[in-house]
C-alpha positions in Angstrom: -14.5 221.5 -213.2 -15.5 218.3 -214.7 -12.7 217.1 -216.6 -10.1 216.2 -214.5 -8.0 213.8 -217.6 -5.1 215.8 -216.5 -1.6 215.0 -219.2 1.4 213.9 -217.5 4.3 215.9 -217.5 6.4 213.2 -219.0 3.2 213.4 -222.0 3.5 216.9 -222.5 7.6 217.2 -222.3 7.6 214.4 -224.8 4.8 216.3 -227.0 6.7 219.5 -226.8 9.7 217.8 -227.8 8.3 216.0 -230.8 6.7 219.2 -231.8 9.8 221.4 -231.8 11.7 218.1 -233.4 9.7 218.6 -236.7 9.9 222.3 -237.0 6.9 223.4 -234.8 5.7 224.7 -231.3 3.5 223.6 -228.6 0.9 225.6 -227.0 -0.6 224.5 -224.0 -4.1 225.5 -222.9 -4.1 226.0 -219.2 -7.3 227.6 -217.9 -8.6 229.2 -214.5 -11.9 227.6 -213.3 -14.9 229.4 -212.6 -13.4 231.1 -209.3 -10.1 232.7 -211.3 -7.8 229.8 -209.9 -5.6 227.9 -212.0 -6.5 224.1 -210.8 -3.9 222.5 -208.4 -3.2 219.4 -211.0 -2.4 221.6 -213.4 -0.1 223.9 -210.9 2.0 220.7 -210.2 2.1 219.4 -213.6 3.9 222.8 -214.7 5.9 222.8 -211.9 7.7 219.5 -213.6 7.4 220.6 -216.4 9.7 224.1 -215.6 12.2 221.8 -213.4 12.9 219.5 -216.8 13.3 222.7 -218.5 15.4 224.6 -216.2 17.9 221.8 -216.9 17.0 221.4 -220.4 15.6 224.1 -222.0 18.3 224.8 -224.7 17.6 221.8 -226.1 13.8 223.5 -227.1 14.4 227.4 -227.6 15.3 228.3 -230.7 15.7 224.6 -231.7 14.1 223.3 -234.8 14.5 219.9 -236.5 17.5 218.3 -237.1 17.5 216.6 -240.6 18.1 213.0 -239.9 15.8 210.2 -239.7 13.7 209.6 -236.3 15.6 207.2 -234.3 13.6 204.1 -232.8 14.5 205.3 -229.2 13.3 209.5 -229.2 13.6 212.4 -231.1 16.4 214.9 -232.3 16.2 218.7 -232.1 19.1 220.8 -233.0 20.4 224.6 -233.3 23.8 225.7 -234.5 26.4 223.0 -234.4 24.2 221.3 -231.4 22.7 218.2 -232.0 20.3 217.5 -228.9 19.0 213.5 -228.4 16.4 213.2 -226.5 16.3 209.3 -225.7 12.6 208.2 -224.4 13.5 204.7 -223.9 16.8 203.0 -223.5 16.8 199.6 -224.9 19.9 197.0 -224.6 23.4 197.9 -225.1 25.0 201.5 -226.5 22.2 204.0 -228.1 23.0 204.4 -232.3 22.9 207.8 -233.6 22.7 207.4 -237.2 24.4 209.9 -240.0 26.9 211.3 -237.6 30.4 209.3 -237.3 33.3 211.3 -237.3 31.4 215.0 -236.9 30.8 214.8 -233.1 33.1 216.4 -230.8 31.9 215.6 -227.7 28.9 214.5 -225.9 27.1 215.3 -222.6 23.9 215.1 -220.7 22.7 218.3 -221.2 21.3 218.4 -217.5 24.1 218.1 -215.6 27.4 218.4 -218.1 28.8 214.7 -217.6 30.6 213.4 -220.3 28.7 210.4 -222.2 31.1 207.8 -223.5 31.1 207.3 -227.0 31.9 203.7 -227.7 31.9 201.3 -230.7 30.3 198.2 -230.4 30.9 194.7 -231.3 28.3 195.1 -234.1 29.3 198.8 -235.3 29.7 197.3 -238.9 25.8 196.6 -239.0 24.7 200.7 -238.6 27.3 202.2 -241.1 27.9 205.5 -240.3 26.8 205.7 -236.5 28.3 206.6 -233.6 27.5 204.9 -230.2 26.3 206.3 -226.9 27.3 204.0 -223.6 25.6 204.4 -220.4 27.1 203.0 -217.5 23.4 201.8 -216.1 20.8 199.7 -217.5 18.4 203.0 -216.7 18.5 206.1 -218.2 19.5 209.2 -216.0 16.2 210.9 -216.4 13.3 208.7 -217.2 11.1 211.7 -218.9 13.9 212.5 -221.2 17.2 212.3 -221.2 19.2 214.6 -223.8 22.5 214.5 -224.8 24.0 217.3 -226.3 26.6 216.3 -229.4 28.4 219.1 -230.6 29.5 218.9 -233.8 32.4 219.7 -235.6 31.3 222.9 -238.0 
C-alpha cells in the first residue's frame, strides 16, 4: 500500500457530522490490502471513531438537519424534540445558539449526562433570540466534538 494520507478521526467525525447536519450520510471506504488485512492505521482510526460514537451516537442515527442557520462554532443535527450541538471550537465566553430562547428545557453533554448551564450574558441584547451555553473551563470537554443535547419543549 502506497498511500498512507490516512484522515484523522477528529476529520472524519467532523465530516460525518457535517454530512448528517445537512440531510445526508457518510460512507467511508475502508479497504483490505493486497494480503486480506484491513491496514493498522485504519484499525485505530475506527477504533476512535466507535469510542466517540459509543458516547455519542444518538446525536447521528436517525438524525437529520435541524433548520437553523450554521452557527460560527459547529454544526446542529436534530431528531424529535432533540436538538444536538456539536461545538468544534470554543471561542471566548458562553456559546450562542441562535432561534431557540424560551423552547429549551434542559441541556447536557450528551457523553456523559452533566447538566450545561444555561446563562445570559452581559451582551444577550446583541443576539436576540439566543440562548447561552456556559462552560466552566476555557476548553471544551471533548476536543473532537463536544454535543450538547437541548431538549426542547414540543
Amino acid at each position: 500500500m502506497h498511500d498512507k494520507d490516512f484522515k484523522s478521526p477528529k476529520q472524519l467525525i467532523r465530516a460525518l457530522v457535517e454530512c448528517v447536519s445537512k440531510g445526508g450520510n457518510l460512507l467511508l471506504n475502508v479497504g483490505p490490502n493486497a494480503k486480506g488485512e484491513i491496514p493498522e492505521e485504519s484499525v485505530e482510526i475506527l477504533t476512535e471513531i466507535g469510542k466517540w460514537m459509543s458516547k455519542n451516537g444518538k446525536s447521528i442515527y436517525g438524525c437529520g438537519n435541524a433548520g437553523l442557520p450554521k452557527p460560527e462554532w459547529g454544526r446542529y443535527t436534530k431528531k424529535g424534540n432533540k436538538l444536538y450541538a456539536h461545538i468544534f471550537e470554543r471561542g471566548i465566553g458562553p456559546i450562542a445558539i441562535q432561534g431557540i430562547k424560551g423552547k429549551v428545557k434542559r441541556a447536557r453533554l450528551l457523553a456523559d449526562g452533566s447538566e450545561v448551564n444555561i446563562q445570559k450574558p452581559w451582551n444577550a441584547h446583541h443576539y436576540g433570540d439566543a440562548i447561552f451555553l456556559n462552560f466552566t473551563s476555557s476548553k471544551l470537554p471533548d476536543e473532537i466534538d463536544t454535543v450538547v443535547e437541548l431538549e426542547l419543549e414540543e
